[in-house]
C-alpha positions as CSV (number, residue, x, y, z in Angstrom):
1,X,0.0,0.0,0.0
2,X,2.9,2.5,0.6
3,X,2.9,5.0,2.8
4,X,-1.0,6.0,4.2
5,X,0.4,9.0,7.0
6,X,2.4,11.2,8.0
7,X,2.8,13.7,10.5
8,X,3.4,17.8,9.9
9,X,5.4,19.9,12.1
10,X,6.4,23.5,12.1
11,X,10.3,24.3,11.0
12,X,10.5,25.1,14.9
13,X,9.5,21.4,16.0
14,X,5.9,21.4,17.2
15,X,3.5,19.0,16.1
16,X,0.6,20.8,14.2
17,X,-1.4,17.7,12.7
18,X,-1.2,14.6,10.9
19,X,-2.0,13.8,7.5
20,X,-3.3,10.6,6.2
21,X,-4.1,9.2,2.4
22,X,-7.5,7.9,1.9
23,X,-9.1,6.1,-1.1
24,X,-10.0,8.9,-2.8
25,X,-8.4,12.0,-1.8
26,X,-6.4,12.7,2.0
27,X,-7.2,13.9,5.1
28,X,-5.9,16.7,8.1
29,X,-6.7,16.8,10.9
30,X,-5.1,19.3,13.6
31,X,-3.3,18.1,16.4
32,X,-5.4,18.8,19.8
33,X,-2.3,20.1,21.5
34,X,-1.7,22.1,18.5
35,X,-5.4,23.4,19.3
36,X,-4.4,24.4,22.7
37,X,-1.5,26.3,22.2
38,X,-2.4,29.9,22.3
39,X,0.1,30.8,19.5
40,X,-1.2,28.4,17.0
41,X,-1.6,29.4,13.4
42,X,-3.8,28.2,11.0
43,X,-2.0,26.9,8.0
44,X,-4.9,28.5,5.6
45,X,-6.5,30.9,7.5
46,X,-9.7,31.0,4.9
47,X,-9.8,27.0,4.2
48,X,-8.2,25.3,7.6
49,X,-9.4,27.1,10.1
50,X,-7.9,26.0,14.0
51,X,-11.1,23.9,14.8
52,X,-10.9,20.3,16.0
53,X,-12.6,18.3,12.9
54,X,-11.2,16.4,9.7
55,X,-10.9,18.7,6.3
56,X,-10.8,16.7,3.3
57,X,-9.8,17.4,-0.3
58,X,-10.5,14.7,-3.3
59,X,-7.8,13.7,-5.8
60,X,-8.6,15.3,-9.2
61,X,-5.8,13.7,-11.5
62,X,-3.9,10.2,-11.4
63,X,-1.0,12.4,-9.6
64,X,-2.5,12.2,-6.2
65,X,-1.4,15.3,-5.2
66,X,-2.7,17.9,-3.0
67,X,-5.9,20.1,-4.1
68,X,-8.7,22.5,-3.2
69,X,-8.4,23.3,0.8
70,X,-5.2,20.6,1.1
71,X,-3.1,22.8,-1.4
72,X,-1.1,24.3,0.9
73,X,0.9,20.4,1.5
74,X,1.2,20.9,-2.9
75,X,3.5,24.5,-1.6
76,X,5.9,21.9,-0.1
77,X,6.3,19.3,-3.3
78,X,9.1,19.8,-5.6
79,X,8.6,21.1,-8.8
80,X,8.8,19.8,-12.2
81,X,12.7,19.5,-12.3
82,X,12.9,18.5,-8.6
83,X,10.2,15.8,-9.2
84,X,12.5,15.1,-12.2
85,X,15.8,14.8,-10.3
86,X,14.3,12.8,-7.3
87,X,12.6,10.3,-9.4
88,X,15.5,10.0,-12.0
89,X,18.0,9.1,-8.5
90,X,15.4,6.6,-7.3
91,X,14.8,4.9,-10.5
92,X,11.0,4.8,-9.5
93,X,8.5,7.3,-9.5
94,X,8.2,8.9,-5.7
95,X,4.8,9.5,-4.2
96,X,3.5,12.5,-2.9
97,X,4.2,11.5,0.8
98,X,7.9,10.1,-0.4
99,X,8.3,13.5,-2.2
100,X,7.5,15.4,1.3
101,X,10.1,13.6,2.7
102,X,12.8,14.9,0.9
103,X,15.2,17.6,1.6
104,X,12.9,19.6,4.2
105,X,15.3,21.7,5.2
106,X,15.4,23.4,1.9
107,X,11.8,23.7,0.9
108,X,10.0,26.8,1.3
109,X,7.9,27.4,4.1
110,X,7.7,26.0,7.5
111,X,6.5,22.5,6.6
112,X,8.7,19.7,8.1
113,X,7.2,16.1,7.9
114,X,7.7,12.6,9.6
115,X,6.5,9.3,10.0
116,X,6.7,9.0,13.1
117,X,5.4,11.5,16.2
118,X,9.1,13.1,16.6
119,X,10.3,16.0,14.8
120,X,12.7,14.5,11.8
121,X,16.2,14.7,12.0
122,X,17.3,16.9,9.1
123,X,20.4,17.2,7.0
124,X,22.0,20.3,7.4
125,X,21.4,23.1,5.4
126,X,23.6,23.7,2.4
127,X,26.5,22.9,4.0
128,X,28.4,21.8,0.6
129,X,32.0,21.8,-0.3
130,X,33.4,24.4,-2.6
131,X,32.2,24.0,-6.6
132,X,32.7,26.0,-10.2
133,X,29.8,26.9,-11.6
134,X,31.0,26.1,-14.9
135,X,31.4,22.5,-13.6
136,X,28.0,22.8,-11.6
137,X,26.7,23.6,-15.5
138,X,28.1,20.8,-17.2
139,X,27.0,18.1,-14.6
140,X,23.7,19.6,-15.2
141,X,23.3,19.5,-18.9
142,X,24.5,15.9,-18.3
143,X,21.7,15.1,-16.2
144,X,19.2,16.9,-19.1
145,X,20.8,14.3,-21.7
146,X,21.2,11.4,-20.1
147,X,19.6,11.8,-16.8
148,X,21.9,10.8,-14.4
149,X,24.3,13.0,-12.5
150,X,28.0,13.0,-12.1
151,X,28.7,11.2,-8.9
152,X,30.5,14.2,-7.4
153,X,27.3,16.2,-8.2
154,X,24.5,14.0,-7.3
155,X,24.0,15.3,-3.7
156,X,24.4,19.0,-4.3
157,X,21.6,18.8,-6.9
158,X,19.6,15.9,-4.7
159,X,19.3,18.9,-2.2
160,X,18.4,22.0,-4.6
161,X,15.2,19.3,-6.3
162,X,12.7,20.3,-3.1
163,X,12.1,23.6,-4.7
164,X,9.4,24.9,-7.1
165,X,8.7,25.3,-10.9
166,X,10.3,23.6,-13.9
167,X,13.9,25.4,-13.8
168,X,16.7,23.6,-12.7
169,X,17.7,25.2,-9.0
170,X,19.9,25.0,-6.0
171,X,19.8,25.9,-2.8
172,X,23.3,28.0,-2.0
173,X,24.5,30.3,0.8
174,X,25.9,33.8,-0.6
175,X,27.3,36.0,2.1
176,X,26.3,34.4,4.8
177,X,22.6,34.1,3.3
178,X,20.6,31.4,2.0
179,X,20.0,31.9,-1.6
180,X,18.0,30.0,-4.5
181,X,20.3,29.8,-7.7
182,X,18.6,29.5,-10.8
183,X,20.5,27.3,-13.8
184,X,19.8,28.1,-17.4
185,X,18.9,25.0,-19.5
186,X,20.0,23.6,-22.2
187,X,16.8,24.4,-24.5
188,X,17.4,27.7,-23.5
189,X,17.7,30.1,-26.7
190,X,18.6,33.8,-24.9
191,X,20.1,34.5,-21.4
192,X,17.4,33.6,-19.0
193,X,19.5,34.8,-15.9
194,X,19.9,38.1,-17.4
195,X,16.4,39.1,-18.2
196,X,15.2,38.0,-15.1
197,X,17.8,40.0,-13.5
198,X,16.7,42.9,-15.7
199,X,12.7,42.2,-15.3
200,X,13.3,42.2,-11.4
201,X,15.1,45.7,-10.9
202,X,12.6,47.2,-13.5
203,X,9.9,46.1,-11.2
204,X,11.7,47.4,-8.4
205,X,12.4,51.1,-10.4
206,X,8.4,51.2,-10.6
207,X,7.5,51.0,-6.6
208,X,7.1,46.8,-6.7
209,X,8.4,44.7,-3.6
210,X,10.8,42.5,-5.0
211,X,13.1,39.6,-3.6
212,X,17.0,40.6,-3.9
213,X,19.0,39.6,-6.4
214,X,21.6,39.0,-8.3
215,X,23.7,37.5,-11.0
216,X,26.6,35.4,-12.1
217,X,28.0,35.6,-15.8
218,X,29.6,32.4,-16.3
219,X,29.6,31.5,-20.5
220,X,28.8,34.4,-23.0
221,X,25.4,33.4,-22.9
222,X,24.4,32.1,-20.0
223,X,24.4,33.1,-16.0
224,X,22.8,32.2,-12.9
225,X,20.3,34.1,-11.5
226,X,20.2,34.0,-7.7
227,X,17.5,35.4,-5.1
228,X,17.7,35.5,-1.6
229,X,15.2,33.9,0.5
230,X,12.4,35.8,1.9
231,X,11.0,32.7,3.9
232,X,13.6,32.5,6.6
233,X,14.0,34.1,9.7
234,X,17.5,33.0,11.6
235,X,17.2,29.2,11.8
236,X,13.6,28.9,11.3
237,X,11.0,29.8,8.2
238,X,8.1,31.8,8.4
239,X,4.8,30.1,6.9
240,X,4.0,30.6,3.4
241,X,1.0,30.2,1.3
242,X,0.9,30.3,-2.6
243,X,-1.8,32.3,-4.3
244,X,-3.2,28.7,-5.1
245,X,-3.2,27.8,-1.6
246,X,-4.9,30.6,-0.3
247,X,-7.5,30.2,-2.5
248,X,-8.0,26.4,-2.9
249,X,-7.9,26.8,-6.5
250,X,-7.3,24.1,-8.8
251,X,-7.0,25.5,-12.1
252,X,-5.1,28.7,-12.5
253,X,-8.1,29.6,-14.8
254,X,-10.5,30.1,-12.7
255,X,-9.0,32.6,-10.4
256,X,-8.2,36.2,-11.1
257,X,-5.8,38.7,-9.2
258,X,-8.9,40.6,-8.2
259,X,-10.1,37.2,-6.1
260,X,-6.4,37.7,-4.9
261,X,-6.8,41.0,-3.3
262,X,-10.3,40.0,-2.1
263,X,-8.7,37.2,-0.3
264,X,-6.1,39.2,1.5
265,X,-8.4,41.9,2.3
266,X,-10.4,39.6,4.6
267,X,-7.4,38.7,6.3
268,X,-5.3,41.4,6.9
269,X,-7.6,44.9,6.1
270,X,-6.2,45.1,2.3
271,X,-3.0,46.2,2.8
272,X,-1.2,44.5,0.0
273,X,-4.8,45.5,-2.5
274,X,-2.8,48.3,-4.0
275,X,0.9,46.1,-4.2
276,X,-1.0,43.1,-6.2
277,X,-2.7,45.8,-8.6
278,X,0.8,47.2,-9.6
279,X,2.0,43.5,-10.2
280,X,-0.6,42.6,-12.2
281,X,-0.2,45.7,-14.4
282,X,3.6,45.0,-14.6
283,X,3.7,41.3,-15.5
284,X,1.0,43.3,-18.6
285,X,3.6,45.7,-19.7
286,X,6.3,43.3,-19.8
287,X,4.4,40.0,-21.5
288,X,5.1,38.6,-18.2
289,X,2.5,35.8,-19.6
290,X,3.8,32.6,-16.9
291,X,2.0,34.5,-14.0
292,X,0.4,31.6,-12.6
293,X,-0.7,31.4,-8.9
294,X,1.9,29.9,-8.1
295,X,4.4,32.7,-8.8
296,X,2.5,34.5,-6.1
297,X,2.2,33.8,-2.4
298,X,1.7,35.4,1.0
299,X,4.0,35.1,4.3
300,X,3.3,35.5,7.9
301,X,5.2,38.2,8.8
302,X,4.8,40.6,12.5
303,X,1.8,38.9,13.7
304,X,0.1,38.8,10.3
305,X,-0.6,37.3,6.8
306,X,1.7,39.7,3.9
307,X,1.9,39.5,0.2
308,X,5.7,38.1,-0.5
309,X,8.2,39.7,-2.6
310,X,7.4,39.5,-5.9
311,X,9.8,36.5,-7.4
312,X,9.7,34.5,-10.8
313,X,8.8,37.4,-12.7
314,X,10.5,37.4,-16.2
315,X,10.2,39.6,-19.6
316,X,8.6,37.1,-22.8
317,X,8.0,34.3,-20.2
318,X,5.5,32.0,-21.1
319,X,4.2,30.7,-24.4
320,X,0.3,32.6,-24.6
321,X,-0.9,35.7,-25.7
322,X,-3.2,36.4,-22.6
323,X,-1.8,36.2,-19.0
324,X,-2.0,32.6,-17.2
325,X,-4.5,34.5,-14.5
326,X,-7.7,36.7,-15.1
327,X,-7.1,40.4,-15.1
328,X,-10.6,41.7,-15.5
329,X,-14.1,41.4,-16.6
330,X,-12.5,40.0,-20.2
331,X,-10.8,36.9,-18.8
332,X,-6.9,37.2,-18.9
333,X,-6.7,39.8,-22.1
334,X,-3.3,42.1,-21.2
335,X,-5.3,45.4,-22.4
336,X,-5.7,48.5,-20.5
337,X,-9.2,47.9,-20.5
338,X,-9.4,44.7,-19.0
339,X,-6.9,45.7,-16.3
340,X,-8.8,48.3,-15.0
341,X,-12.0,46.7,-15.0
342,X,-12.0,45.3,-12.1
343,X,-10.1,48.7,-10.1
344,X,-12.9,48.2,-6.9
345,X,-11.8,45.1,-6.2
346,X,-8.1,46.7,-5.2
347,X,-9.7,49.4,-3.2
348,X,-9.1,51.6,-5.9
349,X,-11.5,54.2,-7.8
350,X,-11.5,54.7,-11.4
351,X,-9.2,57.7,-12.0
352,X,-6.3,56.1,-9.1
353,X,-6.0,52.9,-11.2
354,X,-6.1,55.1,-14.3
355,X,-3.4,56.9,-12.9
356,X,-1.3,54.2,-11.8
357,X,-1.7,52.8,-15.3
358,X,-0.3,55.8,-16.8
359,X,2.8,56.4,-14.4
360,X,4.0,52.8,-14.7
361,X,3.3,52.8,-18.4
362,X,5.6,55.5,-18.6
363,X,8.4,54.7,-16.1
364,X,9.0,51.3,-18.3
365,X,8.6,53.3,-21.7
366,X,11.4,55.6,-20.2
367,X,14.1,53.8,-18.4
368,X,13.9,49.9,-18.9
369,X,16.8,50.0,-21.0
370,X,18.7,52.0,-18.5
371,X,17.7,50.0,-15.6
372,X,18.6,46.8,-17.6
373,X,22.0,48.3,-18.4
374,X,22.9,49.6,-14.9
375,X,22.1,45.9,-13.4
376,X,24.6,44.2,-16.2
377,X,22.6,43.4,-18.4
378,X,24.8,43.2,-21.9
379,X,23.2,45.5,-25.0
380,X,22.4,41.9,-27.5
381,X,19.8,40.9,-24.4
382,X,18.5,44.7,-23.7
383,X,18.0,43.4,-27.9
384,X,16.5,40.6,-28.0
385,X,14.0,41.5,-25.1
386,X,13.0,44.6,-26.2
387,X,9.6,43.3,-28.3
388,X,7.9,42.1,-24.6
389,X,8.4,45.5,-23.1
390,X,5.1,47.1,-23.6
391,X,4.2,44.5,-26.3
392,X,0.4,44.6,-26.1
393,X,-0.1,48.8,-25.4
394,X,2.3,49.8,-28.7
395,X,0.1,50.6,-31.8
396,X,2.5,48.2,-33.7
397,X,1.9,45.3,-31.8
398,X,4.9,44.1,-32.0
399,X,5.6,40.2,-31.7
400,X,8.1,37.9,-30.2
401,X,11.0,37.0,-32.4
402,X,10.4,33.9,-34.5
């Protein structure tokens, strides 16, 4: 049968539930000493409230994973390339549970889990001998065409697989500070590092929150692009919900950056309404078009659920015309109309968003090729980026290179 339970525990050792695999779907149940502690959090604040009873969430694919009001154990899974990377090293395809298992002290958020009723021990945390990227690269574009790691390299990438989305990644320290380092691929056609690099600051230049960043050149065209980690705070993580998460949506489809702002208004008075406005705009005027709700999440932060720095946000990205989440009355369209459609539900009138609009619209028209060239970003990539910067509000409509 494999594994039917395990248990969930905060990065700073208590025991907040256990979680159990049923026929169709799985199971949570809060722990009652968890109940009683007067500094207990919910882990969805909207979907799992701190009561004592059993929330449930059905499977909706053959993946098993985690859906509707259980998402926020699907924040903790590895993405596509860690899923890749674990399965590929176990010659088997890992479950959910087996996948929740692995390299916890790397994932983001507080999650930790175990089968048994005692905090796990975990391997400590990027402590990794001394590498060259260049070699790091090569070991990784071996893995891509053969799948199968260097022996020297197989740990070091082992521990960057319990991170998110479909990029290869590893978990480094920089300074002193834990970082997430960001490897190009080898499909990769233009320097990935460097317009993310770029895209970041620009969002920066016009008032966003953004994680900090940086960048390593290491071949003509390709870099590593390296953020630090919002999440932690000393030794421990704070908790952190995705936008899918907080909203128990399944399909990115159906949700909309306005349900977004709705959704953190009821929990913490709308303070980030305005912030998720600006970001929806920007990923617009940069054909930020991979959006999706999970490139968006929230962290407890001073006694109080905040919208995270804005991360994964890249020029071109993404292979639509629309964004991947509703702007608007008119579904995901990037148009000024559509963006503004919707202003009331980001505490905004009319004429503010209107006006927001306009300065941002002009800020990127005026300096993204300055702020990309003060970050280090060479003039050939400032080049070939330059037809998703304000793609969809030029009157030539220009289009991606073919």
């Amino acid at each position: 049968m494999g594994l039917q339970k395990l248990y969930v525990f905060g990065s700073d050792t208590k025991l907040l539930g256990r979680l159990e695999k049923r026929l169709d779907g799985y199971e949570f149940k809060y722990a009652k000493s968890y109940l009683d502690n007067d500094t207990a959090l919910a882990l969805n604040p909207v979907h799992l409230p701190l009561v004592e009873k059993t929330f449930f969430a059905k499977f909706t694919s053959l993946e098993e994973g985690f859906t509707g009001i259980l998402s926020v154990f699907g924040d903790a899974l590895p993405g596509a390339w860690g899923k890749v990377v674990l399965n590929a090293q176990a010659n088997r395809k890992l479950t959910p549970f087996e996948q929740l298992l692995e390299n916890q002290q790397d994932r983001i958020g507080q999650l930790v889990f175990s089968k048994e009723m005692t905090f796990p021990v975990l391997a400590d945390s990027r402590i990794l001998p001394p590498f060259q990227w260049e070699d790091i690269l090569d070991a990784k574009e071996e893995f891509e065409r053969r799948k199968q790691f260097p022996p020297a390299f197989s740990a070091l990438f082992k521990q960057g697989a319990s991170q998110g989305g479909a990029r290869p990644k590893l978990s480094v320290i920089k300074n002193n500070q834990p970082y997430l380092a960001k490897l190009p691929t080898i499909q990769d056609y233009e320097n990935k590092a460097q317009i993310e690099h770029g895209t970041l600051a620009l969002a920066k230049e016009v008032g966003i929150q953004t994680a900090e960043s940086m960048m390593v050149k290491v071949r003509p065209a390709q870099g590593i692009f390296l953020t630090k980690r919002f999440d932690y705070v000393g030794q421990y993580k704070r908790p952190f919900l995705s936008m899918k998460a907080l909203l128990a949506a399944d399909h990115c489809a159906d949700v909309s950056y306005g349900d977004f702002a709705l959704a953190l208004q009821r929990i913490n008075g709308g303070k980030d309404s305005h912030e998720i406005f600006k970001r929806m705009l920007f990923n617009a005027m940069v054909s930020n078009h991979d959006d999706h709700y999970l490139n968006h999440g929230v962290l407890w932060v001073d006694g109080q659920w905040r919208l995270s720095p804005a991360f994964d946000v890249v020029a071109g990205e993404g292979h639509r015309k629309d964004l991947a989440i509703r702007a608007g009355k008119f579904g995901a369209a990037p148009t000024e109309e559509n963006l503004l459609s919707e202003h009331d539900k980001f505490s905004l009138t009319q004429r503010d968003a209107k006006d927001i609009f306009d300065h941002m619209k002009a800020t990127i028209s005026k300096k993204w090729k300055t702020v990309f060239s003060q970050h280090g970003i060479d003039d050939d990539v400032i080049q070939s980026i330059s037809w998703a910067i304000l793609n969809d509000f030029d009157p030539l409509h220009r289009s991606p290179p073919s």
